[in-house]
C-alpha positions in Angstrom: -8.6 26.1 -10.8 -8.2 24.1 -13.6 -5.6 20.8 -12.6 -3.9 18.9 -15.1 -0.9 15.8 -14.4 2.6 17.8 -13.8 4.9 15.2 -13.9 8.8 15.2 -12.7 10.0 11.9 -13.7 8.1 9.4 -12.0 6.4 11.8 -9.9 2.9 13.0 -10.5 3.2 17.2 -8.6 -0.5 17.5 -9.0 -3.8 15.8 -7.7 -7.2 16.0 -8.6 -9.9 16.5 -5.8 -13.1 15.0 -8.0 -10.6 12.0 -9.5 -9.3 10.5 -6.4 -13.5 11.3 -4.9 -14.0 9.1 -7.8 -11.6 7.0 -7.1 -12.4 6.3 -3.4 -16.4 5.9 -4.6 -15.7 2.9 -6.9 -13.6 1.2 -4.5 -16.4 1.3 -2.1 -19.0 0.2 -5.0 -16.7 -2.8 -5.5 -16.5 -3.5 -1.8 -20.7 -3.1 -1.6 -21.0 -5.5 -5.1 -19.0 -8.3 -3.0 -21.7 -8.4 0.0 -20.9 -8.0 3.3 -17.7 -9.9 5.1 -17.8 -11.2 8.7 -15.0 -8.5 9.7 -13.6 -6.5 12.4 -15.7 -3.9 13.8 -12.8 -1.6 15.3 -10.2 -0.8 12.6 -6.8 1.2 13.3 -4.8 2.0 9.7 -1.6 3.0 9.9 -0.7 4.5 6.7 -4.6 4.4 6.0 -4.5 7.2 2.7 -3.4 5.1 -0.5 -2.7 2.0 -2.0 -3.3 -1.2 0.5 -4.1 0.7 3.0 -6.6 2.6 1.7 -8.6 -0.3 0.3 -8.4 -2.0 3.6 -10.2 1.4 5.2 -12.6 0.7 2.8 -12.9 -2.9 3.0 -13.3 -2.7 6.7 -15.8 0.4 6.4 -17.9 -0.8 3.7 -17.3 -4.7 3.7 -17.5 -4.5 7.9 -19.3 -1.5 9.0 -16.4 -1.1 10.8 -15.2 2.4 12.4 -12.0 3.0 11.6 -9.1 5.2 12.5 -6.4 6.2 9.9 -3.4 7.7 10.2 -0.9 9.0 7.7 1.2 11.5 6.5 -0.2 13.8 3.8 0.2 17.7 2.1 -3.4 19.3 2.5 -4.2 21.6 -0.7 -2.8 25.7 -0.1 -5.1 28.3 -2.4 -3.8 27.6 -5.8 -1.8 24.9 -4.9 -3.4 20.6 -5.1 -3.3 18.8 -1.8 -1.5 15.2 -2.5 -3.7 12.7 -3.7 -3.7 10.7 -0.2 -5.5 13.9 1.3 -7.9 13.9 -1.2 -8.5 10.4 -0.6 -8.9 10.2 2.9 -11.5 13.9 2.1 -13.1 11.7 0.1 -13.3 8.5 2.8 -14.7 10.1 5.3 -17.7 12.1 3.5 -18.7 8.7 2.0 -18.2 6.5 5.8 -20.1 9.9 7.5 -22.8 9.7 4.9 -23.3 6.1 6.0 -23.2 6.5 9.6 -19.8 4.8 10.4 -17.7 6.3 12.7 -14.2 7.6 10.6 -11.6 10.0 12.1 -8.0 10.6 10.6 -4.9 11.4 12.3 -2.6 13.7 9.7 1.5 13.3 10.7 4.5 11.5 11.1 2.9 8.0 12.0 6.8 6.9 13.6 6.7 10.0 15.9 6.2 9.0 19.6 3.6 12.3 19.4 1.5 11.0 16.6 1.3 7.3 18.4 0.0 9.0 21.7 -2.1 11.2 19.7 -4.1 7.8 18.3 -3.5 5.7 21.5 -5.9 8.9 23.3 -8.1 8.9 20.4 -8.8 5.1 20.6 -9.3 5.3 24.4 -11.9 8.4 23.8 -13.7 7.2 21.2 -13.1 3.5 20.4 -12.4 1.7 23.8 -10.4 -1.0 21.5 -9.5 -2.1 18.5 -9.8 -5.6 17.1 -7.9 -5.1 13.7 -4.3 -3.3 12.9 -3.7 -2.9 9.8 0.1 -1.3 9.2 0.4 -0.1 5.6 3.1 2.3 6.2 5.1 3.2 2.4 7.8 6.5 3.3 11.4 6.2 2.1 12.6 8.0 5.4 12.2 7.7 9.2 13.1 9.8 12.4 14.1 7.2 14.8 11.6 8.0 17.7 14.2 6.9 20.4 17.8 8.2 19.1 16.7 11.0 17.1 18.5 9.3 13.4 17.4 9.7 10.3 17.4 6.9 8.2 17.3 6.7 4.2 15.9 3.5 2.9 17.5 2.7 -0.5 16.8 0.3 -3.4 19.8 -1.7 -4.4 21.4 -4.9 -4.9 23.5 -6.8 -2.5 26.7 -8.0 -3.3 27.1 -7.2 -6.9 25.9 -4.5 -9.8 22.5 -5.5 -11.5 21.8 -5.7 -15.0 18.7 -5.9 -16.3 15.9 -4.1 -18.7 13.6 -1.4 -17.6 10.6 0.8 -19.6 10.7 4.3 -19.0 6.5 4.0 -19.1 6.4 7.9 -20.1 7.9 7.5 -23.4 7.5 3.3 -23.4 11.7 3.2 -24.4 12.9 0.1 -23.2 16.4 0.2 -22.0 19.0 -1.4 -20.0 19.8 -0.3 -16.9 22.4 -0.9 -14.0 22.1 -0.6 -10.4 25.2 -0.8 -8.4 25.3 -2.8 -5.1 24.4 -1.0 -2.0 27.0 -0.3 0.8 26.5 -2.1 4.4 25.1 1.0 6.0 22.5 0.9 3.1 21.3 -2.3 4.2 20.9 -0.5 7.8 19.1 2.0 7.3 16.7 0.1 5.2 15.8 -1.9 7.6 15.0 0.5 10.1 12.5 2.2 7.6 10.9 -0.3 6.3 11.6 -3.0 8.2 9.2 -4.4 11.3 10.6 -2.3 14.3 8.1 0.5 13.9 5.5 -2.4 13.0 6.4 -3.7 16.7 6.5 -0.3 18.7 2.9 0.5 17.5 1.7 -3.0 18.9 3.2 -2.7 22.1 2.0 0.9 22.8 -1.3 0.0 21.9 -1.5 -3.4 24.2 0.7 -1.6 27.1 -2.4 0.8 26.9 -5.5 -1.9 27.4 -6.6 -0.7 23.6 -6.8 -4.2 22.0 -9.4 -6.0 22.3 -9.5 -10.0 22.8 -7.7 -11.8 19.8 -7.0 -8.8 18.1 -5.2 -9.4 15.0 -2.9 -7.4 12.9 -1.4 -7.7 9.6 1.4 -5.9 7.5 2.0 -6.1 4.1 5.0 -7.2 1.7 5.8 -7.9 -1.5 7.8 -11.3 -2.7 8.0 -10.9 -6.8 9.6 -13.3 -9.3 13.1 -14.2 -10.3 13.6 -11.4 -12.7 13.3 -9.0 -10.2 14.7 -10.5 -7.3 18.3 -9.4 -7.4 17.0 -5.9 -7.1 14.1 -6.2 -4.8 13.7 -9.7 -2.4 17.3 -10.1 -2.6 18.4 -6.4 -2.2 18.5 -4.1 0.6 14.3 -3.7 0.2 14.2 -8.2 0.9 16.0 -7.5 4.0 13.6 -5.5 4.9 10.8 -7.4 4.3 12.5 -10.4 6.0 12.6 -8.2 8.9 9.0 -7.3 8.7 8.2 -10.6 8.6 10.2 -12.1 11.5 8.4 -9.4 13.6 4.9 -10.6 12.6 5.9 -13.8 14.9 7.6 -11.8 18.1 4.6 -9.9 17.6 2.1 -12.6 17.9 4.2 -13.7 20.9 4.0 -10.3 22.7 0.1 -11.2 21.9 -0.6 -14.2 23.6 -1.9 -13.1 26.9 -4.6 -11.6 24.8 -5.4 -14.4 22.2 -3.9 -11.8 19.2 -1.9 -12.8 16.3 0.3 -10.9 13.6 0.3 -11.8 10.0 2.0 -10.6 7.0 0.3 -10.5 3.1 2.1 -11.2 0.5 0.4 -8.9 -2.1 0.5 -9.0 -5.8 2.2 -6.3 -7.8 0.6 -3.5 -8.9 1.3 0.3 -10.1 2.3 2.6 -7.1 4.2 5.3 -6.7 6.8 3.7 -5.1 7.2 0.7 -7.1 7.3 3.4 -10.1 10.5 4.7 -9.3 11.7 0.9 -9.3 13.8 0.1 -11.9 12.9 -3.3 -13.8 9.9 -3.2 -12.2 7.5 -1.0 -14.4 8.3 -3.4 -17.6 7.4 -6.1 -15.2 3.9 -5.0 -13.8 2.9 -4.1 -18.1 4.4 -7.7 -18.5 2.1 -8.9 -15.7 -1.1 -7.0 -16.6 -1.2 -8.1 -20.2 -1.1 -11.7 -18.5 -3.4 -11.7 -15.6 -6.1 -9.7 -18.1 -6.1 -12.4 -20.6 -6.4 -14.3 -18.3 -9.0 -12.8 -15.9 -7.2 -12.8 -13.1 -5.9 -9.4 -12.6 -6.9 -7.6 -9.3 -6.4 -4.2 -8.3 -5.7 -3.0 -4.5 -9.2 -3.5 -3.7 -10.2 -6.5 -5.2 -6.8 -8.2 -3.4 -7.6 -6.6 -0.4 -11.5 -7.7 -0.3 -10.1 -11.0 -1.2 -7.7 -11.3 1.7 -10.7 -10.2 3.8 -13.3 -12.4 2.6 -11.2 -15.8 1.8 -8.0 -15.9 4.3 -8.3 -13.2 7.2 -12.0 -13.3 7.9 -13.9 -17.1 7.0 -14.5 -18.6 10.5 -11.7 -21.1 9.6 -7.5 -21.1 10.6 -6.0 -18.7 8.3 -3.7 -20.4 5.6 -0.8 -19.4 5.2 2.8 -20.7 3.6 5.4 -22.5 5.1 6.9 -19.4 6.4 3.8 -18.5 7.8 2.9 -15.8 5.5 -0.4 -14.9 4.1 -0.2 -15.5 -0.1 -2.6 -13.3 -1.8 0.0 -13.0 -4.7 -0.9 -16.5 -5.8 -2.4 -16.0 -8.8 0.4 -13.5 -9.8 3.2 -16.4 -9.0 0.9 -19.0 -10.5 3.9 -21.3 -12.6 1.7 -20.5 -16.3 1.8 -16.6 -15.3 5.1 -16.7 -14.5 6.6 -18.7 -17.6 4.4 -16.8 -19.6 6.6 -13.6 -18.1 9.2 -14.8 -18.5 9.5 -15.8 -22.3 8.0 -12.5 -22.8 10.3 -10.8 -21.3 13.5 -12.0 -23.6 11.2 -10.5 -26.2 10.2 -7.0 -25.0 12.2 -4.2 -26.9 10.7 -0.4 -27.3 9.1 -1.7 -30.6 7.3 -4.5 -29.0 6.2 -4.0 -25.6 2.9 -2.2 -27.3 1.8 -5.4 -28.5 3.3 -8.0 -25.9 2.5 -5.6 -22.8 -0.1 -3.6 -21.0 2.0 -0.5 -20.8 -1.2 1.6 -21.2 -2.6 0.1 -18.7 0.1 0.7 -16.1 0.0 4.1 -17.6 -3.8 4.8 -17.0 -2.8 3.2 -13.8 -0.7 5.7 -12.3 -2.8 8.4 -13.4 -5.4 6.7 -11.5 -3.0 7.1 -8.2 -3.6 11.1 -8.6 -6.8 11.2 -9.5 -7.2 11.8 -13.3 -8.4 9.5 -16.0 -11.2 8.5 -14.7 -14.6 8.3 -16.6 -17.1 10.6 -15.3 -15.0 13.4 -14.0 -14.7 16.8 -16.3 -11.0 17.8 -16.3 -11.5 20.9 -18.0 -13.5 22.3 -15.2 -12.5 23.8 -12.6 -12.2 21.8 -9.0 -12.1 23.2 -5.8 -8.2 22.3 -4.6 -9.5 23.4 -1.0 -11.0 20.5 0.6 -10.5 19.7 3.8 -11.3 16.6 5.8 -13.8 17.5 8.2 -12.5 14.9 11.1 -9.0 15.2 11.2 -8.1 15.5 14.4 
Protein backbone atom coordinates (compact mmCIF):
# COMPACT_ATOMS: atom_id res chain seq x y z
CA UNK A 1 0.00 0.00 0.00
CA UNK A 2 0.89 3.26 -0.61
CA UNK A 3 1.23 5.38 3.06
CA UNK A 4 1.13 8.95 3.30
CA UNK A 5 1.11 11.36 6.93
CA UNK A 6 -2.77 11.36 8.08
CA UNK A 7 -2.74 13.84 10.60
CA UNK A 8 -5.48 14.57 13.45
CA UNK A 9 -4.24 17.56 15.19
CA UNK A 10 -1.05 16.86 16.56
CA UNK A 11 -1.26 13.27 15.88
CA UNK A 12 0.40 11.60 12.97
CA UNK A 13 -2.54 8.10 12.24
CA UNK A 14 -0.04 6.64 9.92
CA UNK A 15 3.63 5.23 9.88
CA UNK A 16 5.91 4.32 7.40
CA UNK A 17 7.73 0.88 7.64
CA UNK A 18 10.92 1.89 5.19
CA UNK A 19 11.07 5.66 7.09
CA UNK A 20 11.30 4.67 10.59
CA UNK A 21 13.95 1.32 8.96
CA UNK A 22 15.60 4.43 7.84
CA UNK A 23 15.30 6.07 10.71
CA UNK A 24 16.58 3.40 13.15
CA UNK A 25 19.72 2.70 10.45
CA UNK A 26 21.08 6.35 10.79
CA UNK A 27 20.86 6.41 14.42
CA UNK A 28 22.99 3.38 14.51
CA UNK A 29 25.44 4.92 11.76
CA UNK A 30 25.76 7.88 14.11
CA UNK A 31 26.35 5.61 17.15
CA UNK A 32 29.23 3.46 14.82
CA UNK A 33 30.82 7.13 13.51
CA UNK A 34 31.34 7.92 17.39
CA UNK A 35 33.61 4.65 18.12
CA UNK A 36 32.92 2.32 20.60
CA UNK A 37 31.92 3.42 24.43
CA UNK A 38 33.13 1.35 27.47
CA UNK A 39 29.29 0.46 28.28
CA UNK A 40 27.11 -2.05 29.81
CA UNK A 41 26.96 -5.32 28.29
CA UNK A 42 23.35 -6.40 29.71
CA UNK A 43 20.76 -3.70 28.82
CA UNK A 44 16.94 -3.77 30.04
CA UNK A 45 14.72 -0.71 28.27
CA UNK A 46 11.66 -0.01 29.56
CA UNK A 47 9.83 1.93 27.09
CA UNK A 48 12.73 0.83 24.62
CA UNK A 49 10.53 1.85 20.99
CA UNK A 50 10.99 5.72 20.48
CA UNK A 51 12.48 8.74 21.38
CA UNK A 52 15.21 8.39 24.44
CA UNK A 53 14.67 5.20 24.74
CA UNK A 54 15.15 4.04 21.53
CA UNK A 55 18.48 5.76 21.11
CA UNK A 56 19.73 4.27 24.30
CA UNK A 57 18.79 0.57 22.72
CA UNK A 58 20.88 1.63 20.14
CA UNK A 59 23.53 3.28 21.96
CA UNK A 60 23.95 0.31 24.14
CA UNK A 61 23.68 -2.23 21.02
CA UNK A 62 25.81 -0.47 18.72
CA UNK A 63 28.08 1.82 21.04
CA UNK A 64 28.26 -1.45 23.66
CA UNK A 65 27.69 -4.58 21.88
CA UNK A 66 25.34 -4.89 24.42
CA UNK A 67 22.19 -7.38 24.32
CA UNK A 68 19.40 -5.74 25.26
CA UNK A 69 15.86 -6.32 26.29
CA UNK A 70 12.99 -3.80 25.37
CA UNK A 71 9.85 -3.53 26.35
CA UNK A 72 6.98 -1.28 25.29
CA UNK A 73 3.73 -0.83 24.36
CA UNK A 74 2.94 -0.65 20.60
CA UNK A 75 -0.06 -1.30 17.65
CA UNK A 76 1.57 -4.00 15.23
CA UNK A 77 0.38 -3.17 11.43
CA UNK A 78 -3.40 -5.18 10.44
CA UNK A 79 -3.63 -5.82 6.39
CA UNK A 80 -4.27 -2.39 5.09
CA UNK A 81 -3.89 -0.81 8.20
CA UNK A 82 0.22 0.95 9.48
CA UNK A 83 1.56 -0.47 12.65
CA UNK A 84 2.63 2.71 14.97
CA UNK A 85 5.87 3.92 14.31
CA UNK A 86 7.39 2.39 17.64
CA UNK A 87 6.66 -1.14 16.06
CA UNK A 88 8.28 -0.31 13.16
CA UNK A 89 11.17 0.80 15.05
CA UNK A 90 11.75 -1.85 17.21
CA UNK A 91 11.12 -4.34 13.42
CA UNK A 92 13.65 -2.42 12.38
CA UNK A 93 16.18 -2.72 15.74
CA UNK A 94 16.22 -5.98 15.90
CA UNK A 95 16.99 -7.07 12.09
CA UNK A 96 19.90 -4.53 12.28
CA UNK A 97 21.21 -5.96 16.19
CA UNK A 98 20.40 -9.87 14.63
CA UNK A 99 22.42 -8.98 11.56
CA UNK A 100 25.31 -8.11 13.89
CA UNK A 101 25.13 -10.87 16.17
CA UNK A 102 23.84 -9.11 19.40
CA UNK A 103 21.39 -10.74 21.25
CA UNK A 104 17.86 -8.42 20.99
CA UNK A 105 14.34 -9.59 22.14
CA UNK A 106 11.24 -7.33 22.74
CA UNK A 107 8.56 -7.68 25.10
CA UNK A 108 5.15 -5.98 23.43
CA UNK A 109 2.44 -4.69 26.44
CA UNK A 110 1.54 -2.76 29.17
CA UNK A 111 5.18 -2.29 30.78
CA UNK A 112 3.12 -1.19 34.44
CA UNK A 113 1.22 -4.52 34.40
CA UNK A 114 2.46 -6.91 37.18
CA UNK A 115 2.09 -9.69 33.99
CA UNK A 116 4.37 -7.83 31.59
CA UNK A 117 7.14 -7.29 34.61
CA UNK A 118 7.13 -11.22 35.32
CA UNK A 119 7.08 -11.77 31.70
CA UNK A 120 10.71 -9.79 31.48
CA UNK A 121 11.91 -10.77 34.97
CA UNK A 122 11.64 -14.85 33.31
CA UNK A 123 13.06 -13.71 30.20
CA UNK A 124 16.12 -12.04 31.91
CA UNK A 125 16.61 -15.22 34.10
CA UNK A 126 16.41 -17.51 30.80
CA UNK A 127 18.40 -15.72 28.66
CA UNK A 128 20.40 -12.87 30.35
CA UNK A 129 21.26 -14.17 33.92
CA UNK A 130 21.56 -10.26 34.85
CA UNK A 131 21.45 -7.04 33.82
CA UNK A 132 23.92 -4.29 34.52
CA UNK A 133 22.04 -1.30 32.99
CA UNK A 134 18.06 -0.08 33.39
CA UNK A 135 17.22 2.25 31.44
CA UNK A 136 13.36 3.44 32.20
CA UNK A 137 12.03 5.66 29.28
CA UNK A 138 8.46 5.07 29.93
CA UNK A 139 6.22 8.25 27.95
CA UNK A 140 2.03 7.00 28.31
CA UNK A 141 -0.50 9.57 29.47
CA UNK A 142 -2.39 6.70 31.48
CA UNK A 143 -1.67 3.86 33.94
CA UNK A 144 -3.62 0.87 35.47
CA UNK A 145 -2.43 0.86 39.00
CA UNK A 146 -0.99 -2.73 39.20
CA UNK A 147 -1.97 -3.03 43.05
CA UNK A 148 -5.57 -1.17 43.32
CA UNK A 149 -6.78 -1.69 39.94
CA UNK A 150 -7.17 2.67 39.31
CA UNK A 151 -6.79 4.25 36.38
CA UNK A 152 -4.98 7.35 36.41
CA UNK A 153 -4.99 10.26 33.74
CA UNK A 154 -1.93 12.30 33.79
CA UNK A 155 -2.68 15.95 32.76
CA UNK A 156 -0.77 19.04 31.63
CA UNK A 157 -1.69 22.06 33.58
CA UNK A 158 -0.66 24.84 35.72
CA UNK A 159 -0.88 24.96 39.46
CA UNK A 160 -2.39 27.61 41.19
CA UNK A 161 -3.42 30.01 38.57
CA UNK A 162 -4.54 30.17 34.60
CA UNK A 163 -1.43 30.48 32.14
CA UNK A 164 -0.98 32.81 29.52
CA UNK A 165 1.32 32.61 27.10
CA UNK A 166 2.01 32.17 23.03
CA UNK A 167 1.94 29.03 21.25
CA UNK A 168 2.50 28.01 17.16
CA UNK A 169 0.12 25.77 15.84
CA UNK A 170 3.43 24.18 13.69
CA UNK A 171 0.83 22.83 10.96
CA UNK A 172 -0.30 26.09 9.73
CA UNK A 173 2.86 28.15 11.64
CA UNK A 174 -0.14 30.74 13.24
CA UNK A 175 1.09 31.96 16.31
CA UNK A 176 -1.44 32.60 18.91
CA UNK A 177 -2.15 33.08 22.46
CA UNK A 178 -3.34 30.52 24.45
CA UNK A 179 -4.62 29.86 28.04
CA UNK A 180 -4.42 26.93 30.22
CA UNK A 181 -6.45 26.88 33.30
CA UNK A 182 -4.93 25.56 36.57
CA UNK A 183 -5.35 21.94 37.32
CA UNK A 184 -7.54 20.68 40.16
CA UNK A 185 -5.83 18.68 43.27
CA UNK A 186 -6.78 15.38 42.02
CA UNK A 187 -4.92 16.36 38.75
CA UNK A 188 -1.89 16.74 40.52
CA UNK A 189 -2.56 12.94 41.79
CA UNK A 190 -3.02 11.27 39.24
CA UNK A 191 -0.07 12.73 37.52
CA UNK A 192 2.10 11.64 39.65
CA UNK A 193 1.15 8.26 39.69
CA UNK A 194 1.77 8.09 35.84
CA UNK A 195 4.54 9.74 35.42
CA UNK A 196 6.01 9.98 38.46
CA UNK A 197 8.85 7.47 40.00
CA UNK A 198 6.58 4.71 41.71
CA UNK A 199 6.51 2.52 38.67
CA UNK A 200 10.29 3.58 38.22
CA UNK A 201 10.77 1.93 41.85
CA UNK A 202 8.50 -1.33 41.45
CA UNK A 203 10.51 -2.39 38.33
CA UNK A 204 13.83 -2.03 40.45
CA UNK A 205 12.67 -3.94 43.26
CA UNK A 206 11.21 -6.86 41.30
CA UNK A 207 14.18 -7.11 39.43
CA UNK A 208 16.77 -7.13 42.55
CA UNK A 209 14.16 -9.26 44.76
CA UNK A 210 14.74 -11.76 41.74
CA UNK A 211 18.88 -12.00 41.85
CA UNK A 212 18.61 -10.31 38.08
CA UNK A 213 21.04 -7.40 38.71
CA UNK A 214 24.24 -7.75 38.48
CA UNK A 215 27.04 -6.05 40.74
CA UNK A 216 26.78 -2.12 40.61
CA UNK A 217 24.16 -2.13 38.28
CA UNK A 218 23.08 1.24 37.46
CA UNK A 219 19.89 2.69 36.28
CA UNK A 220 18.72 5.95 34.95
CA UNK A 221 15.38 7.69 34.04
CA UNK A 222 14.90 10.58 32.16
CA UNK A 223 13.26 14.16 32.71
CA UNK A 224 12.93 17.20 31.37
CA UNK A 225 13.72 20.82 33.34
CA UNK A 226 13.13 23.67 30.47
CA UNK A 227 13.38 27.40 30.82
CA UNK A 228 11.33 30.17 32.46
CA UNK A 229 9.03 30.63 29.67
CA UNK A 230 7.76 27.45 29.93
CA UNK A 231 7.91 26.69 33.44
CA UNK A 232 4.49 27.74 34.68
CA UNK A 233 3.02 25.07 32.46
CA UNK A 234 5.55 22.34 32.67
CA UNK A 235 8.32 22.27 35.81
CA UNK A 236 6.00 24.19 37.78
CA UNK A 237 2.69 22.29 36.73
CA UNK A 238 1.17 19.13 37.50
CA UNK A 239 4.01 17.41 34.81
CA UNK A 240 7.12 19.24 37.57
CA UNK A 241 5.55 17.35 40.29
CA UNK A 242 6.02 14.62 38.57
CA UNK A 243 9.32 14.90 37.64
CA UNK A 244 10.19 15.88 41.25
CA UNK A 245 8.79 12.69 42.13
CA UNK A 246 10.83 10.76 39.65
CA UNK A 247 13.63 12.34 40.86
CA UNK A 248 13.36 11.79 44.64
CA UNK A 249 12.95 8.12 43.72
CA UNK A 250 16.28 7.89 41.82
CA UNK A 251 17.84 8.31 45.55
CA UNK A 252 15.43 5.69 47.51
CA UNK A 253 16.32 3.75 44.67
CA UNK A 254 19.98 3.90 44.95
CA UNK A 255 19.37 3.14 48.61
CA UNK A 256 17.34 -0.02 47.95
CA UNK A 257 20.74 -0.68 45.85
CA UNK A 258 23.37 -0.65 48.20
CA UNK A 259 23.83 -4.17 49.15
CA UNK A 260 24.61 -4.58 45.56
CA UNK A 261 26.94 -1.57 44.80
CA UNK A 262 23.92 -0.09 42.25
CA UNK A 263 23.00 3.47 41.82
CA UNK A 264 19.87 5.33 40.22
CA UNK A 265 20.29 8.50 38.28
CA UNK A 266 18.10 10.77 36.51
CA UNK A 267 19.07 12.82 32.89
CA UNK A 268 18.03 15.87 32.45
CA UNK A 269 17.63 15.87 28.65
CA UNK A 270 17.31 18.70 26.20
CA UNK A 271 14.17 19.52 24.40
CA UNK A 272 13.41 18.08 21.34
CA UNK A 273 10.26 17.29 18.92
CA UNK A 274 8.05 14.32 20.32
CA UNK A 275 4.88 13.41 20.21
CA UNK A 276 4.24 14.19 23.48
CA UNK A 277 5.80 17.42 23.81
CA UNK A 278 3.75 18.25 20.46
CA UNK A 279 0.57 18.30 22.06
CA UNK A 280 2.24 20.91 24.69
CA UNK A 281 1.12 24.13 24.41
CA UNK A 282 3.89 26.93 24.38
CA UNK A 283 6.18 24.35 23.89
CA UNK A 284 6.31 23.80 19.96
CA UNK A 285 7.11 27.72 19.48
CA UNK A 286 9.78 27.04 21.94
CA UNK A 287 11.69 23.90 20.55
CA UNK A 288 11.55 26.18 16.66
CA UNK A 289 12.95 29.00 19.00
CA UNK A 290 15.55 26.60 20.26
CA UNK A 291 16.52 24.87 17.04
CA UNK A 292 17.16 28.06 15.13
CA UNK A 293 19.58 28.75 18.15
CA UNK A 294 21.51 25.71 18.90
CA UNK A 295 21.95 25.26 14.78
CA UNK A 296 23.63 28.49 14.45
CA UNK A 297 25.31 27.69 16.87
CA UNK A 298 26.28 24.09 16.29
CA UNK A 299 25.11 22.73 19.19
CA UNK A 300 21.98 21.13 18.45
CA UNK A 301 21.67 17.39 19.17
CA UNK A 302 18.99 15.06 18.43
CA UNK A 303 17.94 11.93 20.69
CA UNK A 304 20.86 10.08 19.65
CA UNK A 305 23.49 12.39 19.66
CA UNK A 306 22.35 13.45 23.57
CA UNK A 307 22.02 10.03 24.38
CA UNK A 308 25.67 8.82 22.95
CA UNK A 309 26.78 11.87 24.77
CA UNK A 310 25.35 10.91 28.11
CA UNK A 311 26.98 7.45 27.43
CA UNK A 312 30.26 8.38 26.34
CA UNK A 313 30.99 11.64 28.64
CA UNK A 314 28.82 11.24 32.13
CA UNK A 315 27.46 7.61 32.50
CA UNK A 316 30.27 5.57 31.09
CA UNK A 317 34.14 7.40 31.42
CA UNK A 318 35.75 5.39 34.24
CA UNK A 319 35.38 8.56 36.43
CA UNK A 320 32.37 9.59 39.25
CA UNK A 321 29.54 10.64 37.31
CA UNK A 322 28.87 14.50 37.57
CA UNK A 323 25.94 15.54 38.30
CA UNK A 324 24.14 18.91 39.78
CA UNK A 325 23.53 19.87 43.12
CA UNK A 326 20.39 17.96 43.17
CA UNK A 327 22.12 15.16 41.99
CA UNK A 328 20.85 15.01 38.56
CA UNK A 329 22.62 14.16 35.44
CA UNK A 330 22.61 17.64 32.96
CA UNK A 331 22.73 16.68 29.49
CA UNK A 332 20.47 19.75 28.74
CA UNK A 333 23.47 22.09 29.37
CA UNK A 334 24.06 23.36 26.23
CA UNK A 335 20.30 23.95 25.77
CA UNK A 336 20.22 26.09 29.31
CA UNK A 337 23.57 27.65 28.36
CA UNK A 338 22.79 31.63 29.71
CA UNK A 339 23.69 32.99 25.61
CA UNK A 340 21.04 30.29 24.35
CA UNK A 341 18.74 31.12 26.74
CA UNK A 342 18.75 35.10 26.44
CA UNK A 343 18.95 34.61 22.98
CA UNK A 344 15.30 32.77 23.43
CA UNK A 345 14.17 34.85 25.20
CA UNK A 346 14.43 38.22 23.30
CA UNK A 347 13.21 36.22 20.48
CA UNK A 348 10.52 35.27 21.85
CA UNK A 349 8.81 38.97 22.54
CA UNK A 350 9.37 39.04 18.80
CA UNK A 351 7.80 35.90 17.35
CA UNK A 352 4.35 36.65 15.65
CA UNK A 353 2.82 34.38 12.66
CA UNK A 354 4.68 36.76 10.27
CA UNK A 355 8.02 36.27 11.79
CA UNK A 356 8.69 33.09 13.23
CA UNK A 357 9.79 31.94 9.42
CA UNK A 358 12.67 34.04 9.73
CA UNK A 359 13.53 34.15 13.55
CA UNK A 360 12.62 30.20 13.98
CA UNK A 361 13.26 26.79 12.86
CA UNK A 362 9.61 25.91 12.49
CA UNK A 363 10.55 23.65 9.43
CA UNK A 364 12.71 22.05 11.20
CA UNK A 365 10.47 21.00 14.06
CA UNK A 366 8.18 20.27 11.19
CA UNK A 367 10.56 17.84 9.24
CA UNK A 368 11.09 16.71 12.76
CA UNK A 369 7.92 15.26 13.62
CA UNK A 370 7.51 13.73 10.36
CA UNK A 371 10.69 12.07 11.15
CA UNK A 372 8.87 10.49 14.40
CA UNK A 373 6.56 8.43 11.81
CA UNK A 374 8.81 7.65 9.51
CA UNK A 375 8.49 9.96 6.38
CA UNK A 376 10.75 12.66 5.11
CA UNK A 377 13.54 11.01 4.99
CA UNK A 378 16.06 11.05 2.07
CA UNK A 379 16.46 7.79 0.44
CA UNK A 380 13.07 6.29 0.97
CA UNK A 381 10.39 6.27 -2.16
CA UNK A 382 7.05 7.35 -0.73
CA UNK A 383 5.19 6.83 -3.73
CA UNK A 384 5.86 3.12 -3.66
CA UNK A 385 4.28 0.89 -2.07
CA UNK A 386 5.64 -0.59 1.54
CA UNK A 387 4.77 -3.64 3.00
CA UNK A 388 2.60 -2.39 6.35
CA UNK A 389 3.05 -6.17 7.58
CA UNK A 390 6.22 -6.44 9.30
CA UNK A 391 6.54 -8.11 12.16
CA UNK A 392 9.34 -8.38 14.66
CA UNK A 393 10.75 -11.64 14.52
CA UNK A 394 11.70 -11.85 18.44
CA UNK A 395 8.94 -10.62 20.28
CA UNK A 396 8.26 -12.69 22.75
Amino acid sequence: MIIEPRMRGFICLTAHPKGCEQNVKNQIEYIKSKGPIDGPKKVLVIGASTGFGLASRITAAFGSDAATIGVFFEKPPLEGRPGSPGWYNSAAFEKEAHKAGLYAKSINGDAFSNEIKQQTLDLIKTDLGQIDLVIYSLASPVREHPITGVLHRSVLKPIGTTYTNKTVDFHTGIVSDISIEPCLENDIVNTVAVMGGEDWAMWMNDLKEANLLAPGAMTVAYSYIGPSLTEAVYRKGTIGRAKDHLEATAFAITDSLKSIGGKAFVSVNKALVTQASSAIPVIPLYISLLYKIMKEEGIHEGCIEQIQRLFHDRLYTGNPIPTDEKGRIRIDDWEMRSDVQEKIANLWKKATTESLHEIGDLEGYKQDFLNLFGFEFEGVDYDADADEMIGISSIV
